[in-house]
ChimeraX commands (.cxc) that place a marker at each C-alpha (Angstrom):
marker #1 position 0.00,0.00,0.00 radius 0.5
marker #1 position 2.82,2.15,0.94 radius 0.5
marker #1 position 4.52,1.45,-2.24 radius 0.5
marker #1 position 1.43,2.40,-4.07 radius 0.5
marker #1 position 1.60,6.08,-2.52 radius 0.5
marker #1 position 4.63,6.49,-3.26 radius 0.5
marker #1 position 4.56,6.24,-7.06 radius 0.5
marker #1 position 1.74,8.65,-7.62 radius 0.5
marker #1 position 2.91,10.97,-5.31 radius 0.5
marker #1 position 2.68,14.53,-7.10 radius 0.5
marker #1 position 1.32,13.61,-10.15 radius 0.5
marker #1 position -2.05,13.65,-11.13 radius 0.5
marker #1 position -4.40,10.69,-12.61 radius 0.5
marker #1 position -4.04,10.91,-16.57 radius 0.5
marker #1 position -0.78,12.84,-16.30 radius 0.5
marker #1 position 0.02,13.38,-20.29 radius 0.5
marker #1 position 3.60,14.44,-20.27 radius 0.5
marker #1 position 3.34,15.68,-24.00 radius 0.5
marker #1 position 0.55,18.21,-23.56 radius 0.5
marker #1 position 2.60,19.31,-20.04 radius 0.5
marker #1 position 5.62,19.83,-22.40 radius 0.5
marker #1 position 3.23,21.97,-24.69 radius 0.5
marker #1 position 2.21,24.08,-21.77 radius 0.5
marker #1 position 5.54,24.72,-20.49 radius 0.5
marker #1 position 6.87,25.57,-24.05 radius 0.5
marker #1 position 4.09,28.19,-24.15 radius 0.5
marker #1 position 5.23,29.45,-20.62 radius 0.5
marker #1 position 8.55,29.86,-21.52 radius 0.5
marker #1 position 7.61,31.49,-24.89 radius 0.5
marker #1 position 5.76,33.96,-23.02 radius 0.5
marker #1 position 7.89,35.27,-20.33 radius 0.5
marker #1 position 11.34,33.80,-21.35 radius 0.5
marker #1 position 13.74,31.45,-19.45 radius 0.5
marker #1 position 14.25,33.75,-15.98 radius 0.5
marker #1 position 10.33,35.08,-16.46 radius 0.5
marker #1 position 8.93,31.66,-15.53 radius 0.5
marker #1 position 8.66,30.96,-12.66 radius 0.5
marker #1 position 8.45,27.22,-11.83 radius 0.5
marker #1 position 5.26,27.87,-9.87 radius 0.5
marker #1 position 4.10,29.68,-13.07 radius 0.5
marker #1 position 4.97,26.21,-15.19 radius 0.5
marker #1 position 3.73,23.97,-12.71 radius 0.5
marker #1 position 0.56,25.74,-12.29 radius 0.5
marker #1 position -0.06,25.66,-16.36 radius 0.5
marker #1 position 1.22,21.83,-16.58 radius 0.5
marker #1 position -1.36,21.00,-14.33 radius 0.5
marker #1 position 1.59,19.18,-12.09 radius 0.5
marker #1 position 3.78,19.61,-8.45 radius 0.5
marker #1 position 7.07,20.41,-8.50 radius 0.5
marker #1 position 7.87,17.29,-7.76 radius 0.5
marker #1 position 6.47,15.38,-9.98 radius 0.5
marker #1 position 7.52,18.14,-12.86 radius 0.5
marker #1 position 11.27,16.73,-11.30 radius 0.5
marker #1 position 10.74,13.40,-11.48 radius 0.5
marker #1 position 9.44,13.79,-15.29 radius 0.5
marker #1 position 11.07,15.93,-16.89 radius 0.5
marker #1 position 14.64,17.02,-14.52 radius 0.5
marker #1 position 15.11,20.71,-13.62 radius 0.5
marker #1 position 14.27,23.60,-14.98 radius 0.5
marker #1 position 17.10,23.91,-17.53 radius 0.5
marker #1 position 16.23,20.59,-18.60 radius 0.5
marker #1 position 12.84,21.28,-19.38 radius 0.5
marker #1 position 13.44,24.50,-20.88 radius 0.5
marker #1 position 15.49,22.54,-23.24 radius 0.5
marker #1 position 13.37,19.61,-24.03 radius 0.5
marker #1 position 10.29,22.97,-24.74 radius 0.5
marker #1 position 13.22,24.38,-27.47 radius 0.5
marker #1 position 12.80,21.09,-28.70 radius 0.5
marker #1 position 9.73,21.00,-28.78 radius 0.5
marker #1 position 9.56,24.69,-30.17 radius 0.5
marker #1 position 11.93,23.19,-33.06 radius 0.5
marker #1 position 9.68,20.88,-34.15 radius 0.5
marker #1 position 6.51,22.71,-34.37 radius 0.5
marker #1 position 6.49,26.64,-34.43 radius 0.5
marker #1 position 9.98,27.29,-35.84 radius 0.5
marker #1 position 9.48,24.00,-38.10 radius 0.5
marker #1 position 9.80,26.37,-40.68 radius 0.5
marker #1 position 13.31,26.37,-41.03 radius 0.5
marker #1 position 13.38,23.06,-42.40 radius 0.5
marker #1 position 10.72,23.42,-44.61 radius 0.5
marker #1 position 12.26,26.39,-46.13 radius 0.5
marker #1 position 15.75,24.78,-46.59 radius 0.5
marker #1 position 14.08,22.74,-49.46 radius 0.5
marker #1 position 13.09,25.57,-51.49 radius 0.5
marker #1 position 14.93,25.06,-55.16 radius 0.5
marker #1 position 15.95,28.33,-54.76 radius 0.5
marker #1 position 18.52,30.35,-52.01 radius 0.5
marker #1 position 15.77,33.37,-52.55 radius 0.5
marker #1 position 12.75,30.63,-51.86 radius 0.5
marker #1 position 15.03,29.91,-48.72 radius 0.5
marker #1 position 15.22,33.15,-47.58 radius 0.5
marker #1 position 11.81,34.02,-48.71 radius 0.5
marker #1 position 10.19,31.00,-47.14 radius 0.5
marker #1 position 12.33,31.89,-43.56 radius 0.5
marker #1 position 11.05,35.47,-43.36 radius 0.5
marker #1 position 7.32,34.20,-43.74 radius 0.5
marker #1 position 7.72,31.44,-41.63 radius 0.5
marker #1 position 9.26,33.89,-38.94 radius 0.5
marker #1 position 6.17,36.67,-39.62 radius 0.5
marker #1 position 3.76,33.15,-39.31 radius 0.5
marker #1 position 5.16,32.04,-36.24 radius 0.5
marker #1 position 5.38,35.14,-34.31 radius 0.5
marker #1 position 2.42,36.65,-34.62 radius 0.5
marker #1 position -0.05,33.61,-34.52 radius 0.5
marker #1 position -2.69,33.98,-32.65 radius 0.5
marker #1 position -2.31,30.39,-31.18 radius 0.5
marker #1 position 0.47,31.06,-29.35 radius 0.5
marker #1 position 2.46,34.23,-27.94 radius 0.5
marker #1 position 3.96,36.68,-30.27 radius 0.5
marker #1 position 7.71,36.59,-31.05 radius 0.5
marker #1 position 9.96,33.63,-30.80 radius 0.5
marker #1 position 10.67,31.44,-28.16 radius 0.5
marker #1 position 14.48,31.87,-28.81 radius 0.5
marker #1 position 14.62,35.25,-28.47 radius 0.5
marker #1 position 12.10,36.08,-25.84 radius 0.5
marker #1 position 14.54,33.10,-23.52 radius 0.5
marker #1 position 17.82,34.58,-24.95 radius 0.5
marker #1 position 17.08,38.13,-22.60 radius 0.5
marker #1 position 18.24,36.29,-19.37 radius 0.5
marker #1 position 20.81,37.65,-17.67 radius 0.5
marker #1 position 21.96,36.70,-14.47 radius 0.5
marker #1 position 24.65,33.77,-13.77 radius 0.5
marker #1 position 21.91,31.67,-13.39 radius 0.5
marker #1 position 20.70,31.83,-16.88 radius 0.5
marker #1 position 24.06,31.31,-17.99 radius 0.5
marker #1 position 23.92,27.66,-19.50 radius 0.5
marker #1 position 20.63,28.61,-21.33 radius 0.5
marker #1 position 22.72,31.80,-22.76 radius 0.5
marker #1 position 24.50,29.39,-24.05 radius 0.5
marker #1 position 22.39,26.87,-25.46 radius 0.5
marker #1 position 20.08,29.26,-27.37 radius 0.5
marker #1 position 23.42,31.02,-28.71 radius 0.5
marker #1 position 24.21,27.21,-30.04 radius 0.5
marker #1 position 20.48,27.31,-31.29 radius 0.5
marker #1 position 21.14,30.24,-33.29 radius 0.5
marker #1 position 24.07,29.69,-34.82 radius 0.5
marker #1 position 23.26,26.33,-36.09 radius 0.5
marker #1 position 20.33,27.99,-38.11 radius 0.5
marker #1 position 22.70,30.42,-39.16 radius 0.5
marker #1 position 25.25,27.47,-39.99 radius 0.5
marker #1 position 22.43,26.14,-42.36 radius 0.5
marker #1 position 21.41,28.87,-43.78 radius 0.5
marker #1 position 25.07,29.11,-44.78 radius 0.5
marker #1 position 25.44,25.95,-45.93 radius 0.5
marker #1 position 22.54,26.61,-48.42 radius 0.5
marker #1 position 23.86,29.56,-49.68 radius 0.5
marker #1 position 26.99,28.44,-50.21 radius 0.5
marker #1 position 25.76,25.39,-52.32 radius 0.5
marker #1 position 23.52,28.32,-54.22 radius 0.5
marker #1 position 26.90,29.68,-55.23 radius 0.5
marker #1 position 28.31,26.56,-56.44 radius 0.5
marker #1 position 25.92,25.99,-58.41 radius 0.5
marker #1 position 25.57,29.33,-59.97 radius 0.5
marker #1 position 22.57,30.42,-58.70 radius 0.5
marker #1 position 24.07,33.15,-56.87 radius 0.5
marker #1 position 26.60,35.64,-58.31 radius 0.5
marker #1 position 30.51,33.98,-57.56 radius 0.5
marker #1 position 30.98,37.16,-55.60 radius 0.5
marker #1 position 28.11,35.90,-53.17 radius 0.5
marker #1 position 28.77,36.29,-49.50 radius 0.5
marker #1 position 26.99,33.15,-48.11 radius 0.5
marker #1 position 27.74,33.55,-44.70 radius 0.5
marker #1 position 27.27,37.30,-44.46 radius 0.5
marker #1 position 23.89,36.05,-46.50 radius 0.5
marker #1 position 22.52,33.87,-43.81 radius 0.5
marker #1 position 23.45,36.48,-40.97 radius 0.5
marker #1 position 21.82,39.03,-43.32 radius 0.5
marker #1 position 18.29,36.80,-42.93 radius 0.5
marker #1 position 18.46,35.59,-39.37 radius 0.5
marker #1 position 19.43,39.20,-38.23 radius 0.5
marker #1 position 16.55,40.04,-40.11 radius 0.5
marker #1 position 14.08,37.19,-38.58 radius 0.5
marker #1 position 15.29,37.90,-35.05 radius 0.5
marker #1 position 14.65,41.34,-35.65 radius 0.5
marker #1 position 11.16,40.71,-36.85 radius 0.5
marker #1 position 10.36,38.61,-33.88 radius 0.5
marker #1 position 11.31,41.47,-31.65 radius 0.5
marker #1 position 9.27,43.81,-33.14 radius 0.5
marker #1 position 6.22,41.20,-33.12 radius 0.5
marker #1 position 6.49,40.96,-29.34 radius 0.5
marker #1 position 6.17,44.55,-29.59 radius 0.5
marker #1 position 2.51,43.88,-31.30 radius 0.5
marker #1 position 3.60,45.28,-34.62 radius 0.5
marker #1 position 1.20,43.90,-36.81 radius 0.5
marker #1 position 1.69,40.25,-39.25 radius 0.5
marker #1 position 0.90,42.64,-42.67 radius 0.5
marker #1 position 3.44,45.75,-42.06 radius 0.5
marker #1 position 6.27,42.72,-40.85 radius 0.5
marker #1 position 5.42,41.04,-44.35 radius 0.5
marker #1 position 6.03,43.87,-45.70 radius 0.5
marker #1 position 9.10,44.61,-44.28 radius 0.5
marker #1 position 10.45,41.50,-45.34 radius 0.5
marker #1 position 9.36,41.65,-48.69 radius 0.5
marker #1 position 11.13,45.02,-48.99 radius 0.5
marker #1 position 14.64,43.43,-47.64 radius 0.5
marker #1 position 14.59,41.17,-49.61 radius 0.5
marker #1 position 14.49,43.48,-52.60 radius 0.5
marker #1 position 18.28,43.70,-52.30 radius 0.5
marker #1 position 18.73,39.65,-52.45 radius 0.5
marker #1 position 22.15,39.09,-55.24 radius 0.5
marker #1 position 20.79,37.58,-58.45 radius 0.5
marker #1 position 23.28,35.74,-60.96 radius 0.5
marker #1 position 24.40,37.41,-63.59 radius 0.5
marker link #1:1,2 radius 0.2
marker link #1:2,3 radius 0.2
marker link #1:3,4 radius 0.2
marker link #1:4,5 radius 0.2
marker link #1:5,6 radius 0.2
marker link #1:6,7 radius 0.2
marker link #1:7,8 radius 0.2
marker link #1:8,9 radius 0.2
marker link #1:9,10 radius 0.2
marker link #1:10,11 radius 0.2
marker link #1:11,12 radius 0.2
marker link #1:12,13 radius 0.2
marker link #1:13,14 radius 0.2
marker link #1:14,15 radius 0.2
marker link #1:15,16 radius 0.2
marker link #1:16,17 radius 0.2
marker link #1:17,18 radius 0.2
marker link #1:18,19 radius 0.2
marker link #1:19,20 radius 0.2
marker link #1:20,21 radius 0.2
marker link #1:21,22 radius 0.2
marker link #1:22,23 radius 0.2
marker link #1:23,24 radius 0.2
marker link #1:24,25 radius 0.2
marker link #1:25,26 radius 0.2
marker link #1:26,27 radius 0.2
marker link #1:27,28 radius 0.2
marker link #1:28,29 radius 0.2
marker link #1:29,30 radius 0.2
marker link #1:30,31 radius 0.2
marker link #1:31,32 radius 0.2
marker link #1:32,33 radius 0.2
marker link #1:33,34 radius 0.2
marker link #1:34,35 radius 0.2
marker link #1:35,36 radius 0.2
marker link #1:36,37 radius 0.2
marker link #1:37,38 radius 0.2
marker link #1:38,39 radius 0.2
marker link #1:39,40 radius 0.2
marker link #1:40,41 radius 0.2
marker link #1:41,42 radius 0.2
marker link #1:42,43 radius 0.2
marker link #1:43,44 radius 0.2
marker link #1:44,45 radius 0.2
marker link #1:45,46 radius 0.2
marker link #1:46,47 radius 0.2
marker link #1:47,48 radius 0.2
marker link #1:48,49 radius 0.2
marker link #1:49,50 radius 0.2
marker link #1:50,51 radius 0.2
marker link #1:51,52 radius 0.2
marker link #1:52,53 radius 0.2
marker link #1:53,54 radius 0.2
marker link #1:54,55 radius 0.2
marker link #1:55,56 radius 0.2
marker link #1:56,57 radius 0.2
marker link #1:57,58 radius 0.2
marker link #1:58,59 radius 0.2
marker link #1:59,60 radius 0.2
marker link #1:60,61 radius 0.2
marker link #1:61,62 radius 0.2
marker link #1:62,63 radius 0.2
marker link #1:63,64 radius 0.2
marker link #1:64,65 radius 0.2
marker link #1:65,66 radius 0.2
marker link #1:66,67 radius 0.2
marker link #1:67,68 radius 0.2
marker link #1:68,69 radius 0.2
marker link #1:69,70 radius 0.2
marker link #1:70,71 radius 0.2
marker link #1:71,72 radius 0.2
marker link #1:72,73 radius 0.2
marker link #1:73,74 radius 0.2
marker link #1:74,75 radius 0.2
marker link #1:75,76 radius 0.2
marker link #1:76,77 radius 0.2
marker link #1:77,78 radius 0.2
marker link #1:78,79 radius 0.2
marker link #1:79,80 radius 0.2
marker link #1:80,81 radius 0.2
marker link #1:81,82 radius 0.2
marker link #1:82,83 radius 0.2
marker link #1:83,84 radius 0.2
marker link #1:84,85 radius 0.2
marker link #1:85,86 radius 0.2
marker link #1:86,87 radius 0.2
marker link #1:87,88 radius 0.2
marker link #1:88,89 radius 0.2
marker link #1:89,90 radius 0.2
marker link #1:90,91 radius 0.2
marker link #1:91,92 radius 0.2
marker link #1:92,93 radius 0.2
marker link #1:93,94 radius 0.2
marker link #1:94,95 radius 0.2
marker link #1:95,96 radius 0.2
marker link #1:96,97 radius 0.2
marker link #1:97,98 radius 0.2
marker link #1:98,99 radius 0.2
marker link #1:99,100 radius 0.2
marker link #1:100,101 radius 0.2
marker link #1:101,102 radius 0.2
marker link #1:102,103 radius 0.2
marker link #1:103,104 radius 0.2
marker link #1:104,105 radius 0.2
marker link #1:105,106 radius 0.2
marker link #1:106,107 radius 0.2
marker link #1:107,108 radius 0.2
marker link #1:108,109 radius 0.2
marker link #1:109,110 radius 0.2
marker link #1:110,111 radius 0.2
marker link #1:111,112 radius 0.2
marker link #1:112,113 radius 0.2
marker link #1:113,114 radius 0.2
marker link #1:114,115 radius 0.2
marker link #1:115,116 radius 0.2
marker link #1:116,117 radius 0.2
marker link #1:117,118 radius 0.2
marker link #1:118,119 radius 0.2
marker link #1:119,120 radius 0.2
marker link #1:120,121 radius 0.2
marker link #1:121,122 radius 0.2
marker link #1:122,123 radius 0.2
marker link #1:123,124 radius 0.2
marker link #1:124,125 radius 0.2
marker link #1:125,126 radius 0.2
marker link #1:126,127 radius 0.2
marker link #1:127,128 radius 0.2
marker link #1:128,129 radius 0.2
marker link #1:129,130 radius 0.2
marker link #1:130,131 radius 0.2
marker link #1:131,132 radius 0.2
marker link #1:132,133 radius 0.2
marker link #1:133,134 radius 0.2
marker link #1:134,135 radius 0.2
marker link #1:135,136 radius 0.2
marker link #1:136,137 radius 0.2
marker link #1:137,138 radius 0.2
marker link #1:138,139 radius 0.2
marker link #1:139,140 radius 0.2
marker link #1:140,141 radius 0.2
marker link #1:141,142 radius 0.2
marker link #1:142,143 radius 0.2
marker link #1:143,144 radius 0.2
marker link #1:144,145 radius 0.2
marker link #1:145,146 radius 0.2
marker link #1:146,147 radius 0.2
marker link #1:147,148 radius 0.2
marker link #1:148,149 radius 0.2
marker link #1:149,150 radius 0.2
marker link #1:150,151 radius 0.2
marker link #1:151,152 radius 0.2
marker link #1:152,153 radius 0.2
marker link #1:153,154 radius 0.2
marker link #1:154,155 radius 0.2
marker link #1:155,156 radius 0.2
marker link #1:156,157 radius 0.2
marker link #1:157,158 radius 0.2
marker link #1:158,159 radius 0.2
marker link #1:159,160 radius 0.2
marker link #1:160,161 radius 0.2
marker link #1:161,162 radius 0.2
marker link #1:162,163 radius 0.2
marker link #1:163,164 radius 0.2
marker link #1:164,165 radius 0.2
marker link #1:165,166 radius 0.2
marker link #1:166,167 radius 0.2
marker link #1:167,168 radius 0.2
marker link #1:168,169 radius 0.2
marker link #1:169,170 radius 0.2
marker link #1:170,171 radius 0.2
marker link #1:171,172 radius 0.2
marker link #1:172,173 radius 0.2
marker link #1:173,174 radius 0.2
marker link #1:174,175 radius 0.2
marker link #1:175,176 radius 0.2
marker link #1:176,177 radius 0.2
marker link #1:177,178 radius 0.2
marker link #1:178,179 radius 0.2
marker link #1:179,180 radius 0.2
marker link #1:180,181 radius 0.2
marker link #1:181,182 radius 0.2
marker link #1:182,183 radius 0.2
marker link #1:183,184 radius 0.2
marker link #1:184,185 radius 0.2
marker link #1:185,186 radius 0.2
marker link #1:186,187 radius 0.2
marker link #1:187,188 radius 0.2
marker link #1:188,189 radius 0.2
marker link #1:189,190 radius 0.2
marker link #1:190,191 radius 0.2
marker link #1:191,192 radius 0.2
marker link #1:192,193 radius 0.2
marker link #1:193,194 radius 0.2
marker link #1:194,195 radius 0.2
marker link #1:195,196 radius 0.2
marker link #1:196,197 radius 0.2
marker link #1:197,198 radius 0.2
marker link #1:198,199 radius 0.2
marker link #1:199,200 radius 0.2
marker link #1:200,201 radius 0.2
marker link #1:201,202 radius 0.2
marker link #1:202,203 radius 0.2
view
């Protein structure tokens, strides 16, 4: 009987550790990494604290497994948009995903990423990290695509690729900023469509 007790204790009949995950990638979209508080999480994954421990780890750990999470759903973009025949569909496809993602009304405006990256105490200092690693490898293959754009002559020889794929993320976390800000999904389009006026065609 004791035994019995002690497996349930803190979690909840029908516990559904995917739609907790959801919720707490929401919470952390909303109010970043140091904004959540874990009885802010707990409260919206319908857990305790301990059994949010015994499921998922600490906080870092679940903040990671929500980027995950995040990666595979509202910034699934990025994939999608790598398989454009063209380095312009790419960059295209990115911006629109970005405008998409941060300004749907199912979830909180901006990005995830971004909203997380604003922690700044020596606390926060592992997640620093890991959303700097989370940035750069979109950057890295953004890059990568670019680069094989040049190759192949789709871009002009004289093509920057990497300055190319900090050109669009720059551009993408600047949009989600300005999202958060409640600038509106039509004048961001719009925005991007007019940056990308400058996009190096082959000759």
């Amino acid at each position: 009987m004791g035994t019995k007790q002690g497996r349930s204790v803190g979690r909840p009949r029908g516990f559904d550790a995917d739609e907790a995950l959801e919720r707490a990638m929401l919470v952390f979209w909303e109010h970043g990494y140091e904004g959540a508080s874990l009885a802010t999480l707990t409260d919206a994954m319908g857990i305790s604290t301990t059994s949010m421990y015994a499921a998922f780890g600490n906080k870092e750990e679940l903040f990671r497994k929500a980027l995950e999470r995040y990666d595979e759903g509202p910034s699934a973009y990025l994939d999608r948009a790598l398989e454009e025949p063209t380095a312009l569909g790419t960059a295209t496809a990115v911006l629109a995903g970005t405008v998409r993602a941060t300004t749907a009304q199912a979830g909180p405006r901006g990005c995830l990423g971004v909203q997380s990256a604003l922690a700044a105490s020596d606390s926060g200092r592992a997640v620093r990290d890991l959303l700097a690693a989370w940035r750069n490898n979109g950057c890295s293959r953004l890059q990568q695509r670019f680069r094989q754009a040049v190759d192949d002559g789709e871009l002009p020889p004289d093509a920057d690729p990497e300055l190319l794929a900090r050109y669009v993320t720059t551009l993408s976390f600047g949009i989600a900023v300005q999202a958060a800000s409640g600038i509106g999904r039509a004048e961001l389009q719009a925005m991007a469509d007019a940056a990308l006026r400058a996009w190096p065609l082959s000759r």
